[in-house]
C-alpha positions as CSV (number, residue, x, y, z in Angstrom):
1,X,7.6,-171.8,150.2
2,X,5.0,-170.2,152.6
3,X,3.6,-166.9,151.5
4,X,3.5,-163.8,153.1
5,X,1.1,-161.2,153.0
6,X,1.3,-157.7,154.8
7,X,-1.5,-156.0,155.6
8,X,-1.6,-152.3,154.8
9,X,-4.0,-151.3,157.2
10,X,-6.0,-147.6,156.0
11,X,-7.1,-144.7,158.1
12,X,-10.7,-143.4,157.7
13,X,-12.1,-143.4,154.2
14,X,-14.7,-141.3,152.7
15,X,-17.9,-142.9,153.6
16,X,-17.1,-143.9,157.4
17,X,-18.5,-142.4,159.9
18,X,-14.7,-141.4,161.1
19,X,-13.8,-139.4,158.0
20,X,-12.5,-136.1,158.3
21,X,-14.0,-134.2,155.0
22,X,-12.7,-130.5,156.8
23,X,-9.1,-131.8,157.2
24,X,-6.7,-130.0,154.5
25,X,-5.8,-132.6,151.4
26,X,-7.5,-135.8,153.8
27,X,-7.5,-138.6,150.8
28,X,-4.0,-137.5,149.7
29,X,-2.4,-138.4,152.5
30,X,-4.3,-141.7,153.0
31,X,-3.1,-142.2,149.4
32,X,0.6,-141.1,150.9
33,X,0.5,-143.5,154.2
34,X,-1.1,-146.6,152.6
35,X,1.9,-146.2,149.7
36,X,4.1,-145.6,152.2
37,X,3.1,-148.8,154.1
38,X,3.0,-151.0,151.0
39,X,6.7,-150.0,149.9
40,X,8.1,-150.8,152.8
41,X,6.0,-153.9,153.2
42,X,7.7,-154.9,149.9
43,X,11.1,-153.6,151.2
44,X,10.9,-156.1,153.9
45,X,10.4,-159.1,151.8
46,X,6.6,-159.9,152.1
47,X,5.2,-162.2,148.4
48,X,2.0,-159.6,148.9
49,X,-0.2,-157.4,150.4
50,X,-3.8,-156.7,151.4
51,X,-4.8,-153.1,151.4
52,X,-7.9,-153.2,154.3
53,X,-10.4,-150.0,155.3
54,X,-9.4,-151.1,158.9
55,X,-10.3,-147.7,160.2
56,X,-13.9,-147.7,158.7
57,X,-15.1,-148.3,162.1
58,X,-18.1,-149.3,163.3
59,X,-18.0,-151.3,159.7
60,X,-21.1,-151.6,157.5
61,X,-21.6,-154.9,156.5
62,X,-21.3,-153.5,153.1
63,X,-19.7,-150.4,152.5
64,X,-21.3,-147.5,150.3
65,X,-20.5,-146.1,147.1
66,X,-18.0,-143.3,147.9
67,X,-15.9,-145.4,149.9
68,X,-15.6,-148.0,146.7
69,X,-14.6,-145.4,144.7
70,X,-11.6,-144.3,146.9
71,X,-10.3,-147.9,147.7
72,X,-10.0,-148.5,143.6
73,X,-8.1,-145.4,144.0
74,X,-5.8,-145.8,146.9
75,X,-5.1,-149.7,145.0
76,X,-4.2,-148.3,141.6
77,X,-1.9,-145.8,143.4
78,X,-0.1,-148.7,145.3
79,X,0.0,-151.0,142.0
80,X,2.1,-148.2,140.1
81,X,4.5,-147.9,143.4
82,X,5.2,-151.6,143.8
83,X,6.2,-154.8,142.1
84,X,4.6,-157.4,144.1
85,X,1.0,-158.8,144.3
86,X,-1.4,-156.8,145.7
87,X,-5.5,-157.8,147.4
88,X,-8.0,-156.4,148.9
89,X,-10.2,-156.5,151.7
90,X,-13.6,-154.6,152.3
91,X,-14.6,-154.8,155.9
92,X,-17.2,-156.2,156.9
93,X,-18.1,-158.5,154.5
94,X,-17.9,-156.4,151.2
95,X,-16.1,-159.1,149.1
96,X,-18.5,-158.7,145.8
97,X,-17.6,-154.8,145.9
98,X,-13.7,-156.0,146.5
99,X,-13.8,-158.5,143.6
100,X,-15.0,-155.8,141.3
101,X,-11.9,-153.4,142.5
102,X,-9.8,-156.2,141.8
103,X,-10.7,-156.7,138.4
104,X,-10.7,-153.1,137.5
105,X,-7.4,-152.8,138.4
106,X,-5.4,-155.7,138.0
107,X,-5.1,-156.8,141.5
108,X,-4.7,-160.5,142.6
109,X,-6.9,-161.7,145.3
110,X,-9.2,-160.6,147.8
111,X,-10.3,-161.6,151.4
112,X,-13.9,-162.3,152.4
113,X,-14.5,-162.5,156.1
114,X,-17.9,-164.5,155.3
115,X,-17.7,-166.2,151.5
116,X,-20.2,-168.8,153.1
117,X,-22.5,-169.9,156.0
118,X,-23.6,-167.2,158.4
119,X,-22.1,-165.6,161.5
120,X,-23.2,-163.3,164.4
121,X,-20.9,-160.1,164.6
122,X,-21.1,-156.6,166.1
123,X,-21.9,-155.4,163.2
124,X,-25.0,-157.7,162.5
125,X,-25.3,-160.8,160.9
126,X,-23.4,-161.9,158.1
127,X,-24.6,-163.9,155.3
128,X,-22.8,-165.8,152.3
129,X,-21.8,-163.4,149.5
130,X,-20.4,-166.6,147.1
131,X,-22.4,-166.4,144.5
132,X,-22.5,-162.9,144.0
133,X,-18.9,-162.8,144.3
134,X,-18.2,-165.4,141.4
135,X,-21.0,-163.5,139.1
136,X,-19.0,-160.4,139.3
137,X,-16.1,-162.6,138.1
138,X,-18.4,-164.3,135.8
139,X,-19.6,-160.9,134.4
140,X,-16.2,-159.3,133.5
141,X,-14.9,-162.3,132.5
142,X,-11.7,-163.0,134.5
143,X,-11.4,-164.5,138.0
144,X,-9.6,-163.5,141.4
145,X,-8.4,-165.4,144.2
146,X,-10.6,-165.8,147.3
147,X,-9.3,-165.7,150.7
148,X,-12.3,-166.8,152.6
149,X,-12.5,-166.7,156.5
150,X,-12.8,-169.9,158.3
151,X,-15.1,-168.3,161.4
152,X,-14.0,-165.0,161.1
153,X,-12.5,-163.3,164.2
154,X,-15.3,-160.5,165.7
155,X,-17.8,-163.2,165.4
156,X,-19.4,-166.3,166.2
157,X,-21.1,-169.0,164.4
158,X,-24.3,-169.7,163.7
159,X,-24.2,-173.1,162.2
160,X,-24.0,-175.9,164.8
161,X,-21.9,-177.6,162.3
162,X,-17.8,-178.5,162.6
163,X,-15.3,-176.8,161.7
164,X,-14.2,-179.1,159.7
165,X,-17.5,-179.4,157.8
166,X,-17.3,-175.7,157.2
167,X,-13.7,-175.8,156.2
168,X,-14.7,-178.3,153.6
169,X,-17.5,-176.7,152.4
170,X,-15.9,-173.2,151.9
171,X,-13.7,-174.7,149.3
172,X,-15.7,-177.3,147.2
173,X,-19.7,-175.7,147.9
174,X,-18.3,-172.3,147.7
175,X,-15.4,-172.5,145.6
176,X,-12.3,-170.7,148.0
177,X,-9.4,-170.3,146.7
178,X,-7.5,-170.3,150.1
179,X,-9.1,-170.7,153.5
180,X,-7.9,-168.4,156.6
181,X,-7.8,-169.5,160.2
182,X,-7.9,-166.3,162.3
183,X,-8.0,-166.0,166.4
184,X,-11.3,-164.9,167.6
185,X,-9.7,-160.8,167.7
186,X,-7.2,-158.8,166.0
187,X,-3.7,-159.5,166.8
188,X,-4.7,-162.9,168.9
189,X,-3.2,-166.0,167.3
190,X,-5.5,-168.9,166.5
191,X,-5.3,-172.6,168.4
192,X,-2.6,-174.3,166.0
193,X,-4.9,-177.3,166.6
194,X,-7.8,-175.3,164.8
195,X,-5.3,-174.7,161.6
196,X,-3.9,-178.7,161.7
197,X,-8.1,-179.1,161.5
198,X,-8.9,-177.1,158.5
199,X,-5.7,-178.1,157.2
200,X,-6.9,-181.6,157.3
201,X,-10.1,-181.2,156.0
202,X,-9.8,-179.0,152.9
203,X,-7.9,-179.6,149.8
204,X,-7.9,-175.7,150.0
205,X,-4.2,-173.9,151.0
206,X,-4.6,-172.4,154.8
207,X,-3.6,-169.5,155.9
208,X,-3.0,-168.7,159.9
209,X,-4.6,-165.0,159.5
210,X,-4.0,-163.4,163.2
211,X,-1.7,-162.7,165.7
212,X,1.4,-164.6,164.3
213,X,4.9,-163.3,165.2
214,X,8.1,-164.8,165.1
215,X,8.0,-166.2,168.4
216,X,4.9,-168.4,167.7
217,X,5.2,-169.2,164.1
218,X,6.6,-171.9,164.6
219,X,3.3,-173.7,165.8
220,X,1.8,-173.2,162.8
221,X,4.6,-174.9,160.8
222,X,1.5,-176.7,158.7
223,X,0.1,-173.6,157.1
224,X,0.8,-172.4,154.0
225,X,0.8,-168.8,154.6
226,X,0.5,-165.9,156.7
227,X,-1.2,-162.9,156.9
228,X,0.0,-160.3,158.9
229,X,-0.5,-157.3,160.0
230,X,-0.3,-156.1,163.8
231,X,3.5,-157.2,164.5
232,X,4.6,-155.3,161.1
233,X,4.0,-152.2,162.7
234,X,5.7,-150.0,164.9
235,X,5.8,-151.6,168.5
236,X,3.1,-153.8,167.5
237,X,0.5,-151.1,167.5
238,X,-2.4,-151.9,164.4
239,X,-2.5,-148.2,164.0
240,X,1.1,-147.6,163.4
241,X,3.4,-147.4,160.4
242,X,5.1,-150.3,159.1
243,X,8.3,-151.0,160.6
244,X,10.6,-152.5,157.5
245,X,12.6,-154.1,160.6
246,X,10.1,-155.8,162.1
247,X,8.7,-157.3,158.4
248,X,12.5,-158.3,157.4
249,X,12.7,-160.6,161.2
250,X,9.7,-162.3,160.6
251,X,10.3,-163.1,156.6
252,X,13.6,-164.6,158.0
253,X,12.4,-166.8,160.4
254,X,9.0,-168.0,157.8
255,X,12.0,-169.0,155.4
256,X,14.0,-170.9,157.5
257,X,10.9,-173.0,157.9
258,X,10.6,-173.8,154.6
């Protein structure tokens, strides 16, 4: 069966330049809206989530201390609210800092928009944070799974390498536990071509990563999961709440695929 995983996408967190620190109870009712969006995630019928500091923008390419501190928060909160697995992400490429949340508080996996090789981004180049994700997991003495980006959308390459090379190595150089194939923004859909590529070349599971909806998903019939975020929310806007509606069409269509 092909897993789903909605995206419970956060407002400004203490440590972005956007956060409000005047606004009256601010991280309780981020606390409130990411629960909020993860119950009814859950209520729709989605095998996990990913809770992401979406509205950290512009991203750090690793983010500070105080903003660490409020994501193991916000998780633990959503882990006592729901039954189903639960990840993380830390925008831009804070993986070692989202491993260590994980394993703090029980949470399954993480994603890692740059696990290995290098890419040029808006936010500056990103480098390979593999090994210093794995010695977290080696230091505490347990290990998470590892969604790792197969060029990452918001960027581009800097290895003249193929894709296919990359795929490869992300899983057996790097050791990814499931490789995501993403368009090149948020919401766009990647060339199913691209996904029947990685797909090919990895002994990895692959995960389509953007811009799927129920129209489309059936061009990515080879994946073995999704990740979704932008068409669980209302009218498709990132921003929005989740619509339970929206989550319960597109798990109904994803398990009549098999």
């Amino acid at each position: 069966m092909k897993k789903i995983i909605g995206v419970v996408h956060l407002p400004p967190l203490p440590g972005s330049y956007l956060w409000n620190p005047f606004a009256k109870n601010p991280l309780e009712e981020v606390i409130r809206r990411a629960v909020r969006d993860a119950k009814a995630l859950e209520e729709g019928g989605v095998d996990a989530i990913i809770v992401e500091n979406y509205g950290d923008k512009p991203y750090p390419i690793r983010v500070p201390t105080l903003t660490v501190a409020t994501m193991t928060r916000i998780v633990s909160e959503i882990m006592n609210e729901v039954e189903i697995e639960v990840g993380i992400s830390l925008l831009r490429n804070s993986a070692p800092e989202a491993i260590a949340i994980a394993l703090v508080t029980g949470a399954s996996f993480v994603r890692s928009n740059q696990w290995c090789w290098s890419s040029d981004t808006p936010e500056g180049l990103l480098t390979p944070v593999a090994r210093e994700g794995m010695n977290v997991m080696k230091e505490f003495g347990r290990k998470v799974e590892v969604i790792a980006d197969v060029r990452v959308k918001h960027a581009s390459p800097i290895s003249e390498r193929s894709l296919c090379d990359e795929a490869r190595d992300l899983g057996d150089r790097c050791m990814a536990s499931v490789l995501a194939v993403s368009g090149s923004s948020t919401g766009s859909p990647p060339d199913p071509k691209d996904v029947e590529e990685v797909k090919r070349c990895s002994r990895r599971p692959v995960y389509v990563a953007s811009g799927v909806t129920p129209d489309n998903v059936h061009k990515f019939v080879k994946a073995d999961g999704f990740i979704v975020g932008t068409y669980f929310k209302e009218n498709g806007v990132t921003e929005a709440p989740v619509d339970v509606e929206r989550v319960k069409r597109f798990v109904s269509v994803v398990r009549r695929l098999g």
